[in-house]
C-alpha positions as MATLAB code, in Angstrom:
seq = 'XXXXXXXXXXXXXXXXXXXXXXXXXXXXXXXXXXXXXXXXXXXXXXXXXXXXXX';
ca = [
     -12.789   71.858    4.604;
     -11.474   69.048    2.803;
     -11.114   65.341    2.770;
      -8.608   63.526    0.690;
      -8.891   60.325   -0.754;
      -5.638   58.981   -2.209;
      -5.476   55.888   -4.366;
      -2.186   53.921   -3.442;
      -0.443   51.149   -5.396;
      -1.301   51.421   -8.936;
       0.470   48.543  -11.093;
       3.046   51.193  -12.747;
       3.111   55.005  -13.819;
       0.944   54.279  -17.215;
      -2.002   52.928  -15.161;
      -1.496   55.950  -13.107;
      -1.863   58.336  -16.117;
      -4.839   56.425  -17.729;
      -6.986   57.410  -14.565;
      -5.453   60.760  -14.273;
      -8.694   62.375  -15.977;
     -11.309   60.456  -13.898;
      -9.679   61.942  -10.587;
      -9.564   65.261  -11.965;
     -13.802   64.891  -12.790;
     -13.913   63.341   -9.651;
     -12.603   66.640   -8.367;
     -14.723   68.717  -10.198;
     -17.981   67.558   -9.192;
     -16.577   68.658   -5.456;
     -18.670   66.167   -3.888;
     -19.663   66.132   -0.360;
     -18.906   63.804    2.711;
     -21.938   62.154    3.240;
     -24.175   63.687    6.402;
     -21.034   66.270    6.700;
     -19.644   69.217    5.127;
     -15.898   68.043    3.994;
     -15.285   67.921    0.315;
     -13.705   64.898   -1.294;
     -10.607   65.762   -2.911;
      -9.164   62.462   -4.683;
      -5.428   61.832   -6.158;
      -3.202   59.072   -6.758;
      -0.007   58.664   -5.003;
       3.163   58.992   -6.306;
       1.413   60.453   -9.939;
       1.449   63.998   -9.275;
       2.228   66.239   -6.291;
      -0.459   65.289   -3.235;
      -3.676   67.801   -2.704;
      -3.302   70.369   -0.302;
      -5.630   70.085    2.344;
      -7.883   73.516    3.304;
];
């Protein structure tokens, strides 16, 4: 199962980008809900297309 966690609201598509490579290592630590079993899956809106939810 998985949680997502967008981030909404950036200032423009370049600040977007620059944090582009810290969600994707966010990703790949596939980290845990705390006291459940859902994984975090974490995007930005609007950068790329959304997660899809399993």
């Amino acid at each position: 199962m998985t949680r997502g966690v967008n981030i909404l609201g950036l200032a423009n598509n370049a600040t977007e980008r620059t944090l582009l490579p810290l969600i994707d290592e966010l990703n790949q630590t596939e980290t845990i809900y705390p006291g459940t079993n859902p994984r975090l899956a974490h995007d930005i809106g609007g950068a790329r297309p959304p997660f899809r939810l399993t």
